[in-house]
Residue frames as a rotation matrix with the C-alpha (Angstrom) as fourth column:
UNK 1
0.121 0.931 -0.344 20.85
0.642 -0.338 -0.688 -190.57
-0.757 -0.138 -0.639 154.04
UNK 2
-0.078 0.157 0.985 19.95
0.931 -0.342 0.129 -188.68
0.357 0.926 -0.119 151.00
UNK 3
-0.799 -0.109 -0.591 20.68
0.310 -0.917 -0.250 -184.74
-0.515 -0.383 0.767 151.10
UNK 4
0.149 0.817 0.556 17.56
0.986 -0.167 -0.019 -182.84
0.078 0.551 -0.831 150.02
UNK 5
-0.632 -0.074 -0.771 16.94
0.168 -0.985 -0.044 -179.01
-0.756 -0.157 0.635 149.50
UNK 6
0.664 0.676 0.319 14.26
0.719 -0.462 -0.519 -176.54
-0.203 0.574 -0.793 148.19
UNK 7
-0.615 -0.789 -0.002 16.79
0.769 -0.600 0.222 -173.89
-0.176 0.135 0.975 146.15
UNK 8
-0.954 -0.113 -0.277 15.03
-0.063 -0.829 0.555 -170.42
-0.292 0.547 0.784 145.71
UNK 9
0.072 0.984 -0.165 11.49
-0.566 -0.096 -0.819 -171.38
-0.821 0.153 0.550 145.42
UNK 10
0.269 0.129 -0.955 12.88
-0.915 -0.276 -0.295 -172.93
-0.301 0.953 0.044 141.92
UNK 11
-0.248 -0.111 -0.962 13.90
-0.438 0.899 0.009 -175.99
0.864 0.423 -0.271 142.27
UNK 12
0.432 -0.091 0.897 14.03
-0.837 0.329 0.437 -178.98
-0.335 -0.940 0.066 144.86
UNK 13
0.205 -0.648 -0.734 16.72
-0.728 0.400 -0.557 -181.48
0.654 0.648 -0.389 144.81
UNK 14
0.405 -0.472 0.784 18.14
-0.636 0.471 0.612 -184.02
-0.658 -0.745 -0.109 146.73
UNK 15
0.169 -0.519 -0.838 21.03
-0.419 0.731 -0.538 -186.95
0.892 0.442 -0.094 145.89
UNK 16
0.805 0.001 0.594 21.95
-0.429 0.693 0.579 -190.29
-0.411 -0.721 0.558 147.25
UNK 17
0.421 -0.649 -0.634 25.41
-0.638 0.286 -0.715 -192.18
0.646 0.705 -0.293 146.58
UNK 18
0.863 -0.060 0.502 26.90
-0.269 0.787 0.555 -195.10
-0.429 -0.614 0.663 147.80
UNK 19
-0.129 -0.984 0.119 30.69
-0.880 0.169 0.444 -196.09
-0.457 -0.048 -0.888 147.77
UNK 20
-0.016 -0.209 -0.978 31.07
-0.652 0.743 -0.148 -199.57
0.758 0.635 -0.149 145.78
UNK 21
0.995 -0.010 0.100 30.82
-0.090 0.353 0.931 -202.36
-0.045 -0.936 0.350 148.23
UNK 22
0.312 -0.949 -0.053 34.55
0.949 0.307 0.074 -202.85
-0.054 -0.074 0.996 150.07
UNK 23
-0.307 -0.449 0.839 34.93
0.598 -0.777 -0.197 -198.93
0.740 0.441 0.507 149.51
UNK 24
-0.534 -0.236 -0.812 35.56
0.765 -0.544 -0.346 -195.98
-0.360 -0.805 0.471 151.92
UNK 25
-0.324 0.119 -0.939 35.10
-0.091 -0.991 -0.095 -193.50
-0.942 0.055 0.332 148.96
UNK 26
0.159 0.446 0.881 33.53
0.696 0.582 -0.421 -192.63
-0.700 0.680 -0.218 146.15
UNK 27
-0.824 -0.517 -0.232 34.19
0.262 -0.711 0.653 -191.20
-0.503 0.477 0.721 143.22
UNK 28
-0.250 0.505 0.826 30.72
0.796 -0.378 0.472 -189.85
0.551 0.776 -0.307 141.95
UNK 29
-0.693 -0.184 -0.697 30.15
0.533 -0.782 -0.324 -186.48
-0.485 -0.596 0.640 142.77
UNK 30
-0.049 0.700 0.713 27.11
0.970 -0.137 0.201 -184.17
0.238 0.701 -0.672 142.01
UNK 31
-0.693 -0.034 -0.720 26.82
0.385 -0.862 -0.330 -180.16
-0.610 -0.505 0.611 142.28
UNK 32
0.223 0.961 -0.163 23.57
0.956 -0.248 -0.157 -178.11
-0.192 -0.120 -0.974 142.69
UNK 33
-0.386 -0.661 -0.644 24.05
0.891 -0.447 -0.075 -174.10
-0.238 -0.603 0.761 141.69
UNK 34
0.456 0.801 0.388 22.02
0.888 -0.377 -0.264 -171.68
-0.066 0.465 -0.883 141.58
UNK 35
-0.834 -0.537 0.126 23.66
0.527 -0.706 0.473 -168.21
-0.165 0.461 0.872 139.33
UNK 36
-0.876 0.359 -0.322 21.15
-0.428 -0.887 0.174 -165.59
-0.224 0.290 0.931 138.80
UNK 37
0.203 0.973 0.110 18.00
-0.887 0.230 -0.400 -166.78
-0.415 -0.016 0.910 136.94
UNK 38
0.273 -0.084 -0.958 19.57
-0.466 0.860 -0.208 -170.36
0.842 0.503 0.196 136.15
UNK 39
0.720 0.017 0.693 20.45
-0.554 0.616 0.560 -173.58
-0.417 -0.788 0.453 138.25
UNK 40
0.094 -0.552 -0.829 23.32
-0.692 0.562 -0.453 -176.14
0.716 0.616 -0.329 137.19
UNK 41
0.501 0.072 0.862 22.75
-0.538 0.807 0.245 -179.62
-0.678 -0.587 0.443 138.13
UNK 42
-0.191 -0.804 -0.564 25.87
-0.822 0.444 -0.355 -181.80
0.536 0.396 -0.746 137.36
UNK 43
0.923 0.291 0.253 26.54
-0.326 0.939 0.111 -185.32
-0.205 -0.185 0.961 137.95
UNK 44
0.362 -0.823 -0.438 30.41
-0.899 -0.185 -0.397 -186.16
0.246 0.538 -0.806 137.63
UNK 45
0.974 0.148 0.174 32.06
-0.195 0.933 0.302 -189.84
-0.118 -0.328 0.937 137.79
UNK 46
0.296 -0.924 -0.243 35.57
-0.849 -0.371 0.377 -190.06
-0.438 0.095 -0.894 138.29
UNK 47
0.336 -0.150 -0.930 37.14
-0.443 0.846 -0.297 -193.29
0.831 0.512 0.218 135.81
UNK 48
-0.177 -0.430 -0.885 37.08
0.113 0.885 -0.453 -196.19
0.978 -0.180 -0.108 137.95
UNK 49
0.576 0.814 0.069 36.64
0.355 -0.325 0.877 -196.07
0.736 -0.481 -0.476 141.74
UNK 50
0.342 -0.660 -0.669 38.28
0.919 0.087 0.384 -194.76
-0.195 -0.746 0.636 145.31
UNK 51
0.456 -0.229 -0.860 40.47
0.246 -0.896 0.369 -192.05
-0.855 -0.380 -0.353 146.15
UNK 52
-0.875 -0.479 -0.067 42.02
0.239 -0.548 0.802 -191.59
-0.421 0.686 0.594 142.73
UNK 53
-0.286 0.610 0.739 38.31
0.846 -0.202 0.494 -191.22
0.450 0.767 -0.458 141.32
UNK 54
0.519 0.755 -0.400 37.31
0.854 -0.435 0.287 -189.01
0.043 -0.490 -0.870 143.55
UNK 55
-0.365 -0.602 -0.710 40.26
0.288 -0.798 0.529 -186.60
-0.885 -0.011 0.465 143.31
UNK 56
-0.914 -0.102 0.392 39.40
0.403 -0.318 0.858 -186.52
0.037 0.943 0.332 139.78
UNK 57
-0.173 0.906 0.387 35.79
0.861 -0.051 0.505 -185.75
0.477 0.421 -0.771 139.95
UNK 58
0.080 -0.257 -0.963 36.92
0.971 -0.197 0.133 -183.06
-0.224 -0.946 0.234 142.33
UNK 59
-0.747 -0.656 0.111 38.73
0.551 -0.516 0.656 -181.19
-0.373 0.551 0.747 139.71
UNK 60
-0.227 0.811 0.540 35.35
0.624 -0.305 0.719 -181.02
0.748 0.500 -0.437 137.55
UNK 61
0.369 0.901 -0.229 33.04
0.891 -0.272 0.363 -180.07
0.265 -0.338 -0.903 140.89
UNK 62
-0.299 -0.427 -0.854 35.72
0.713 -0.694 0.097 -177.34
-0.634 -0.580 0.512 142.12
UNK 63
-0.960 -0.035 0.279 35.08
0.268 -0.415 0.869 -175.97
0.086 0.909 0.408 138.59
UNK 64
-0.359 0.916 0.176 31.59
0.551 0.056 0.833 -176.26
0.753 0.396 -0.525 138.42
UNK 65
0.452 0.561 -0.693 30.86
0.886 -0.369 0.280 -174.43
-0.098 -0.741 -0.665 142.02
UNK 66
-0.673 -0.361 -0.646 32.11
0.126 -0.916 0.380 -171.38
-0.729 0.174 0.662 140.09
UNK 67
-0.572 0.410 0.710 29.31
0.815 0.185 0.550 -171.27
0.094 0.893 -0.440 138.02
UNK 68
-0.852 0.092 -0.515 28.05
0.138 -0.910 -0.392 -167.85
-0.505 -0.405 0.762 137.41
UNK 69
0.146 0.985 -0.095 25.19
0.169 -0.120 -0.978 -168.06
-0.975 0.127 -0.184 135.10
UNK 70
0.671 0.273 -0.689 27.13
-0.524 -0.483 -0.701 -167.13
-0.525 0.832 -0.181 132.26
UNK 71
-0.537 -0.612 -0.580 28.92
-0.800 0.153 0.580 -169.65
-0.267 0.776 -0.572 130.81
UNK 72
0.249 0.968 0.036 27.55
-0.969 0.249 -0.003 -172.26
-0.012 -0.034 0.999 128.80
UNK 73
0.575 -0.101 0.812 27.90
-0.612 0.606 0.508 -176.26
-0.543 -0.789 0.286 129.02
UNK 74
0.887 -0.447 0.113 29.91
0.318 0.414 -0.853 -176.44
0.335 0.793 0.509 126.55
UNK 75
0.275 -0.788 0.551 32.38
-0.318 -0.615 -0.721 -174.07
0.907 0.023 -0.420 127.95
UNK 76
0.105 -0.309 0.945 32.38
-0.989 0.064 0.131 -175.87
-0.101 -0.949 -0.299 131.39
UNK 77
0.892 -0.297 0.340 32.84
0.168 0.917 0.363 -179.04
-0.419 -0.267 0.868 129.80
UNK 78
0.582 -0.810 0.073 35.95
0.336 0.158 -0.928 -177.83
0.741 0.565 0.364 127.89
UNK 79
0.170 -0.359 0.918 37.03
-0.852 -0.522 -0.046 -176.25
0.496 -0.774 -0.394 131.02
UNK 80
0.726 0.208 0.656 36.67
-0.596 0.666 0.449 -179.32
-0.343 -0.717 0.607 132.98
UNK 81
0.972 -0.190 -0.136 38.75
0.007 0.605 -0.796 -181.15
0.234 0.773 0.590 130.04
UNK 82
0.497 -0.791 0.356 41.50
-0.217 -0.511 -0.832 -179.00
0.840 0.336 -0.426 130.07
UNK 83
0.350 -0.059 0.935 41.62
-0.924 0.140 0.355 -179.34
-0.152 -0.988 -0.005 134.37
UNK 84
0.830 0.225 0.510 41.32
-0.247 0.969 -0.026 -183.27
-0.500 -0.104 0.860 133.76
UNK 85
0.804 -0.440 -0.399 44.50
-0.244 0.368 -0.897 -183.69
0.542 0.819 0.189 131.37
UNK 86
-0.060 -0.977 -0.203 46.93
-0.347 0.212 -0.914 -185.86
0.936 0.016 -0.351 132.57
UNK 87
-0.601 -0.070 0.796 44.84
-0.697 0.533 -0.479 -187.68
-0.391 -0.843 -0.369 135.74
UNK 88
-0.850 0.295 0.436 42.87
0.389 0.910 0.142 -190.89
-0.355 0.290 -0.889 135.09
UNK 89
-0.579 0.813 -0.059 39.67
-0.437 -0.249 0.865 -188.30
0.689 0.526 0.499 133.57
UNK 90
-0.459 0.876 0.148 35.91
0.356 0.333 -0.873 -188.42
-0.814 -0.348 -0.464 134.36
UNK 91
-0.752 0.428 0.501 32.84
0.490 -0.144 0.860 -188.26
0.440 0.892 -0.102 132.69
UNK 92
-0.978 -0.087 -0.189 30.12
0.163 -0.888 -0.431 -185.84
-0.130 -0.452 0.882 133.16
UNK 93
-0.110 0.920 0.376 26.16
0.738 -0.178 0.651 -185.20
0.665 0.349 -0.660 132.46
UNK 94
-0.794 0.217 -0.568 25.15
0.129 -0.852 -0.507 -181.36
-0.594 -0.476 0.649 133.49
UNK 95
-0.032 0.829 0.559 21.88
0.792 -0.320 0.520 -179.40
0.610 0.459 -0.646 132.74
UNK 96
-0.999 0.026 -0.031 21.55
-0.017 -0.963 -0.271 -175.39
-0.037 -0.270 0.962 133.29
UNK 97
-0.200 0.964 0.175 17.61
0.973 0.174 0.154 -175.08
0.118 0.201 -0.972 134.15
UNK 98
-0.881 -0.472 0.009 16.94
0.471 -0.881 -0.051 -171.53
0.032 -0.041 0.999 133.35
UNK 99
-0.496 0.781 -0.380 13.69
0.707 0.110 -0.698 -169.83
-0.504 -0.615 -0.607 134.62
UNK 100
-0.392 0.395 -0.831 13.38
-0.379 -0.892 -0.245 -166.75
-0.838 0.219 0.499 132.81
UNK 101
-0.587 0.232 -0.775 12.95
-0.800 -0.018 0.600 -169.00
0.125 0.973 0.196 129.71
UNK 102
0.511 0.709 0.486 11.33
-0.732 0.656 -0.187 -172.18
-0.451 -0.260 0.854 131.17
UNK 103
0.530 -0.500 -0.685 14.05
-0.823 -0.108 -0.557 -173.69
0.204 0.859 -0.469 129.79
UNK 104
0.709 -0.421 0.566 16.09
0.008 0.807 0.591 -177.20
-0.705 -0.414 0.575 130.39
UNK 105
0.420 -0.726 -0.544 19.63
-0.831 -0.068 -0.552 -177.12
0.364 0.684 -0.632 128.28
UNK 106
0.447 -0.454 0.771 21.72
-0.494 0.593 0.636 -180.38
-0.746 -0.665 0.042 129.09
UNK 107
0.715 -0.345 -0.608 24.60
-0.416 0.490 -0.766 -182.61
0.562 0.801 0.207 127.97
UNK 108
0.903 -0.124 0.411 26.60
-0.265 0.592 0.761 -185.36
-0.338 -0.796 0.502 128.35
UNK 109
-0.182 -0.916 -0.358 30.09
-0.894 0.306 -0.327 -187.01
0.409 0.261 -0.874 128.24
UNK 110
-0.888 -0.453 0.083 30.69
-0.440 0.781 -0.443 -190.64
0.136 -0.429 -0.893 129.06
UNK 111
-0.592 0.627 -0.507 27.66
0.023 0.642 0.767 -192.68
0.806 0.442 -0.394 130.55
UNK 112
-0.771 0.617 -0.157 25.59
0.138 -0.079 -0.987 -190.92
-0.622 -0.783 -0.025 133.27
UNK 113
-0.480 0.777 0.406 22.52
0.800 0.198 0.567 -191.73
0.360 0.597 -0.716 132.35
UNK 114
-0.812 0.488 -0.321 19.67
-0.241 -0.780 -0.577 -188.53
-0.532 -0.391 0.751 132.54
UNK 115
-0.688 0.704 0.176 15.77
0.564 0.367 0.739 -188.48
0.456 0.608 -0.650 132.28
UNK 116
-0.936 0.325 0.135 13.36
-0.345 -0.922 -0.177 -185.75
0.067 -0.212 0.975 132.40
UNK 117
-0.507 0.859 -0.078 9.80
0.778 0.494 0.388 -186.73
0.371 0.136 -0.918 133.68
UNK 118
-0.750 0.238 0.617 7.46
0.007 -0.930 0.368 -184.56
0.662 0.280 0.695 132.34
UNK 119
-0.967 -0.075 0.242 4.71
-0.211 -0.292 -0.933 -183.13
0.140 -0.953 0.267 134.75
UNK 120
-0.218 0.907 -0.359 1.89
-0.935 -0.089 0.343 -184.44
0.279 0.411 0.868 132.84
UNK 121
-0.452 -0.002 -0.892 2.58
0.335 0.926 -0.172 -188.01
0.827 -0.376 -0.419 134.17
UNK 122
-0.971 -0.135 -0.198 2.45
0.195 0.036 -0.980 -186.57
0.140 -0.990 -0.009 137.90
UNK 123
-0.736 0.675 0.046 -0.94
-0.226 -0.181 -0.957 -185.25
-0.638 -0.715 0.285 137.28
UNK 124
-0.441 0.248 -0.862 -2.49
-0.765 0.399 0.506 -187.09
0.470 0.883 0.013 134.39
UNK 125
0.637 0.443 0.630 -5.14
-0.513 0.854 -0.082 -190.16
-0.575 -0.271 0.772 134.92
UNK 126
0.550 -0.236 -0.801 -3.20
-0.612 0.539 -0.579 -191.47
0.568 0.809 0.153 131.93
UNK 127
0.708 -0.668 0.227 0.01
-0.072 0.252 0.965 -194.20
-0.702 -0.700 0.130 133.11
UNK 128
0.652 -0.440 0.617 1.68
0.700 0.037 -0.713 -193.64
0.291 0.897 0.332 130.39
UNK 129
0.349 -0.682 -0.643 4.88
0.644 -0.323 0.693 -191.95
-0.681 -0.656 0.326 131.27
UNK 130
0.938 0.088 0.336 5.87
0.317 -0.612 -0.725 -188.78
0.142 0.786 -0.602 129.30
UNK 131
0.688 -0.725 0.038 10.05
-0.037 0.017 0.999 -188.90
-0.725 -0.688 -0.016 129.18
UNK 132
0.910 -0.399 -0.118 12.67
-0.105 0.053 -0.993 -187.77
0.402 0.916 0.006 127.62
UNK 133
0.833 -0.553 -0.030 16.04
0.324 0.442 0.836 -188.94
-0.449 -0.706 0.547 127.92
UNK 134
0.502 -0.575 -0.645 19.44
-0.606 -0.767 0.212 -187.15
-0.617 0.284 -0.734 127.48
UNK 135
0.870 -0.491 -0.043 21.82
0.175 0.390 -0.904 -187.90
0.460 0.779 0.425 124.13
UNK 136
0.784 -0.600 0.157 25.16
0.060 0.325 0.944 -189.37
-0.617 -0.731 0.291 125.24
UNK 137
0.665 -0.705 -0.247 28.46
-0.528 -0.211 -0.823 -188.38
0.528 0.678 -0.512 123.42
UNK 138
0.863 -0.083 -0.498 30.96
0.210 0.956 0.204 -190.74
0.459 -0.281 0.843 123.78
UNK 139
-0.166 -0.933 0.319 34.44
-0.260 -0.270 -0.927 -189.68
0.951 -0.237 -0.198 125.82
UNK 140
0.647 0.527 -0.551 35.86
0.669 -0.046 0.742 -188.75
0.365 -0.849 -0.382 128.53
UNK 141
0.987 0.042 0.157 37.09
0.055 -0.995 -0.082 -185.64
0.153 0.090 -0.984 130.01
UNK 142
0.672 -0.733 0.102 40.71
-0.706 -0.594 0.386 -185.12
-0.222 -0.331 -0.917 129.88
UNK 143
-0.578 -0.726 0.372 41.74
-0.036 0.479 0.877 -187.57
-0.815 0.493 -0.303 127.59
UNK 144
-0.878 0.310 0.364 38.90
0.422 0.144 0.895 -187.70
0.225 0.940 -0.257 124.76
UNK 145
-0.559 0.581 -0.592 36.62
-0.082 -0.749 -0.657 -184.85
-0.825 -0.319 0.466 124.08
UNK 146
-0.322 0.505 0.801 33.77
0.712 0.687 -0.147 -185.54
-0.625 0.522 -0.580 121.76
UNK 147
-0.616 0.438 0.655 31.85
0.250 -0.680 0.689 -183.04
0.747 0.588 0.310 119.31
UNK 148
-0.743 0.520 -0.421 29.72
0.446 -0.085 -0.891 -181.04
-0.499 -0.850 -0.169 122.13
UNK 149
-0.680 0.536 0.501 26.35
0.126 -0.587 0.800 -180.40
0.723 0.607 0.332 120.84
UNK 150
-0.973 0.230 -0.019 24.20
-0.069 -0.367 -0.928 -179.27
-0.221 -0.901 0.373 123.77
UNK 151
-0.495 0.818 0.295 19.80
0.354 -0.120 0.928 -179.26
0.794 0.563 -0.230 123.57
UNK 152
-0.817 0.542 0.195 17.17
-0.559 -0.664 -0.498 -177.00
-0.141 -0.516 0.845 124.96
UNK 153
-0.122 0.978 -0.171 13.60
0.709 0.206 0.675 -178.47
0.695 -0.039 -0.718 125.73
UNK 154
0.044 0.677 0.735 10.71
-0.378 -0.670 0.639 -176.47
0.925 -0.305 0.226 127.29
UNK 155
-0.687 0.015 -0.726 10.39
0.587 0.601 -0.543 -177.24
0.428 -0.799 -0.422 131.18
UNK 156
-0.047 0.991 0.122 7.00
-0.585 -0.126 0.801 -176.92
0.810 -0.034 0.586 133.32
UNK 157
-0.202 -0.325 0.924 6.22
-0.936 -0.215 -0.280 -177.09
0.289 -0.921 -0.261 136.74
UNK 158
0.416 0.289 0.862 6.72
-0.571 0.821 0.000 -180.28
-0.708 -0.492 0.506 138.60
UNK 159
0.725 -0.388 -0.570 8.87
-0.127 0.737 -0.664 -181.71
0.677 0.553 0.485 135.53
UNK 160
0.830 -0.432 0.353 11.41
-0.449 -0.141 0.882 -183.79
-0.331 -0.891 -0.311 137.15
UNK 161
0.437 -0.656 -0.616 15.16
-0.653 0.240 -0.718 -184.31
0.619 0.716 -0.324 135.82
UNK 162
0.822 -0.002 0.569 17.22
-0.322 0.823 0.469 -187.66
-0.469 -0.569 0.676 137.19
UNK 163
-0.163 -0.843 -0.513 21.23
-0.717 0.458 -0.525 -188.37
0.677 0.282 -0.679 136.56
UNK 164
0.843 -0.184 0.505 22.63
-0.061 0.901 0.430 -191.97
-0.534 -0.394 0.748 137.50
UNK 165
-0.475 -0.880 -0.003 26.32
-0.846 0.456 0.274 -193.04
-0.240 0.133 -0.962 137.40
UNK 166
0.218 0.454 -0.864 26.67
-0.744 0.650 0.153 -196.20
0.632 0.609 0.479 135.77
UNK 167
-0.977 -0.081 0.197 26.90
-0.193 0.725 -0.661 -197.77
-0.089 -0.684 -0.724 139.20
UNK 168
-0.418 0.907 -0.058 22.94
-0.679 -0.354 -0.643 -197.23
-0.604 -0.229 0.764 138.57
UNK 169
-0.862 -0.172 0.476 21.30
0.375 0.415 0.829 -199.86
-0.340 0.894 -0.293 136.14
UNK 170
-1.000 -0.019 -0.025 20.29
-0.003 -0.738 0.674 -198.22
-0.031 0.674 0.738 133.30
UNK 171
-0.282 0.947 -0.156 16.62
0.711 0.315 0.628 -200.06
0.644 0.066 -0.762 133.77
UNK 172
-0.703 0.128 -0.700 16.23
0.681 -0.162 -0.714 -197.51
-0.204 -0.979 0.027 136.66
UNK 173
-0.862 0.488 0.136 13.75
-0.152 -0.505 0.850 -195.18
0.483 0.712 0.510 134.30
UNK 174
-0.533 0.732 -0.425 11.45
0.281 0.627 0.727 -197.81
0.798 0.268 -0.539 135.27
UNK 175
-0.064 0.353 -0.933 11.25
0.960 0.277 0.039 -196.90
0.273 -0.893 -0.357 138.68
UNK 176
-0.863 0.076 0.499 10.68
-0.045 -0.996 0.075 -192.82
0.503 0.043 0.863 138.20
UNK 177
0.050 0.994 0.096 7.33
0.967 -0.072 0.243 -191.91
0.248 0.081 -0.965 139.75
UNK 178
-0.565 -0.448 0.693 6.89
0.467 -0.866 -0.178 -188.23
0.680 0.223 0.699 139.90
UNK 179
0.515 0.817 0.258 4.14
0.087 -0.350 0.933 -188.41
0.853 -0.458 -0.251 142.36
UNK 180
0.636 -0.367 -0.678 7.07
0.740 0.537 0.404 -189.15
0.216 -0.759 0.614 144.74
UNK 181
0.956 -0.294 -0.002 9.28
-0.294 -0.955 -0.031 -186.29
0.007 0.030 -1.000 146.58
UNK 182
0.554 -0.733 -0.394 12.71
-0.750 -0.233 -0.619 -185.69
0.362 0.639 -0.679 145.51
UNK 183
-0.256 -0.759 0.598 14.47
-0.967 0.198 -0.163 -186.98
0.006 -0.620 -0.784 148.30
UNK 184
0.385 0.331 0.861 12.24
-0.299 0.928 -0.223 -190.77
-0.873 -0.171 0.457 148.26
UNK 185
0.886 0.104 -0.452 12.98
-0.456 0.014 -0.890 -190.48
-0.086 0.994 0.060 144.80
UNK 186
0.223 -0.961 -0.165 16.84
-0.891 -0.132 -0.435 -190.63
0.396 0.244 -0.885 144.87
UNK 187
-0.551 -0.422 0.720 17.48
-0.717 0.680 -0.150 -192.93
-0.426 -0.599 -0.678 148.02
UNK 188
0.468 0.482 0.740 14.31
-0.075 0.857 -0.511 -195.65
-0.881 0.183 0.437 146.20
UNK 189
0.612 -0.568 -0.550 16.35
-0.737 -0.158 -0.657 -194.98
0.286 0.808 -0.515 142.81
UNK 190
-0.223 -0.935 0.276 19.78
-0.943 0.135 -0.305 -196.18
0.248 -0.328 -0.911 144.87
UNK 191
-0.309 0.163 0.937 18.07
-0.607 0.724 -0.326 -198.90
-0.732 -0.670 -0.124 146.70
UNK 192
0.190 0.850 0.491 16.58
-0.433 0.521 -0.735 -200.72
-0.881 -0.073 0.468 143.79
UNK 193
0.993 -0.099 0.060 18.65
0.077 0.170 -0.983 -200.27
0.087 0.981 0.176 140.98
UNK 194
0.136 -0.986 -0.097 22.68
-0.990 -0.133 -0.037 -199.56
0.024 0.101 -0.995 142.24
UNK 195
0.541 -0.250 -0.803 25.07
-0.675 0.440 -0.592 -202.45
0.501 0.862 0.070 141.56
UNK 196
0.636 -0.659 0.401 27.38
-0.224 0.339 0.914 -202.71
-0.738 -0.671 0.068 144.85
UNK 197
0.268 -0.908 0.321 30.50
0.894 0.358 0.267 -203.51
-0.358 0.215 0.909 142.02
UNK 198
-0.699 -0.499 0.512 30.89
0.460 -0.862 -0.212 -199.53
0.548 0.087 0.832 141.39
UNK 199
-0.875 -0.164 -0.455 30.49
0.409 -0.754 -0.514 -196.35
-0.259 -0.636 0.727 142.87
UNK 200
0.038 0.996 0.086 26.11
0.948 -0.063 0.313 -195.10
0.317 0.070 -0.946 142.65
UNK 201
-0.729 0.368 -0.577 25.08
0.083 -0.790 -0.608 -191.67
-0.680 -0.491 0.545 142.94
UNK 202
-0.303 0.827 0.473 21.52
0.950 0.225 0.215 -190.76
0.071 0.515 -0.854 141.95
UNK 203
-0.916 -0.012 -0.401 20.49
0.145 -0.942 -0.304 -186.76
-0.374 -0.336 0.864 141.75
UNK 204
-0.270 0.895 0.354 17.02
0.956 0.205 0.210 -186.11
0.115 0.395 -0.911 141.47
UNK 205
-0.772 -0.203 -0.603 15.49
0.488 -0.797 -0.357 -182.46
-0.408 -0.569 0.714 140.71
UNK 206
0.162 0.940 0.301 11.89
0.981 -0.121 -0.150 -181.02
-0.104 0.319 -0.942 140.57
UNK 207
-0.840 -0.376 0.391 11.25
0.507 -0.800 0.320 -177.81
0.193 0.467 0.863 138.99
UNK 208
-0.345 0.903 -0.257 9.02
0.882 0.219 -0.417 -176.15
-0.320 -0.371 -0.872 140.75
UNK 209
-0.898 0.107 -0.427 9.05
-0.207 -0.958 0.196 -172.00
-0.388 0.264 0.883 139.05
UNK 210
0.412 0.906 0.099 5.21
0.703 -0.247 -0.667 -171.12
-0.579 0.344 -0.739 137.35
């Protein structure tokens, strides 16, 4: 069963993840945190699957549930790097969703895939989908650290962001509807698009501040 939560009036979230088939554990891991007037929604995938991925993606989330509001995602992914040297490494997509500005800041390592559907879909006649999808830097953490450039877009209520491990196929965009609540969102995400030959987690989060 998908976890779900309303955080603060500001967001609502929920994730779904599924072990590889033949697996106990999994190594994708996702952390939710809310620091003053920001949120950090992470997505982490240890390399490969089982109990060594998951130790690794540990490292990252132990890190990340010290987020205070003030560092930025650059500095927790070089943090995360540094942690990661010398075990088998993960990779990483995070976004800081910051209220006082209306803000959405995010970036990636490795190949969780992220997509922001905007809130004009949910309440548009149009079907055209309004979506923007995050820029992937190739690595991975604790053995090859890319150039980290980070971007800011504008965010508006009811826009809704979506990581996927690449247990997820990547076609899974298709199957966004924003009219749908967080928590259908994640577990119909998992169900329609994971692989069963790796570890699947899906993290789905609506912004919900005016």
């Amino acid at each position: 069963m998908p976890v779900s939560e309303i955080l603060g009036g500001i967001i609502e979230w929920s994730v779904a993840s599924l072990p590889r088939r033949g697996e106990v554990e999994s190594g994708d891991c996702s952390v939710v945190k809310f620091a003053g007037d920001e949120v950090l929604a992470a997505v982490v995938d240890g390399v490969g699957h089982g109990e060594e991925a998951l130790a690794a993606a540990r490292l990252v989330t132990d890190i990340l549930q010290e987020f205070s509001g003030q560092q930025s995602l650059t500095e927790l992914m070089n943090k995360c790097h540094e942690k990661l040297r010398g075990t088998r490494g993960a990779v990483a997509s995070m976004a800081i969703l910051n209220v006082s500005s209306s803000t959405l800041t995010w970036l990636g390592v490795g190949n969780i895939e992220g997509q922001l559907l905007r809130s004009e879909f949910r309440f548009a006649e149009s079907s055209v989908k309004v979506q923007e999808t995050l820029l992937l830097r190739g690595g991975v953490l604790g053995h090859r650290l890319p150039h980290l450039i980070s971007t800011t877009i504008s965010l508006n209520y009811g826009d809704l962001l979506v990581f996927a491990t690449d247990g997820v196929r990547p076609d899974f965009a298709g199957g966004i509807y924003n009219s749908s609540s967080v928590q259908r969102m994640a577990q119909s995400i998992l169900d329609h698009f994971a692989l069963g030959t790796d570890d699947a987690l899906v993290l789905a989060v609506r912004y919900l501040h005016e």
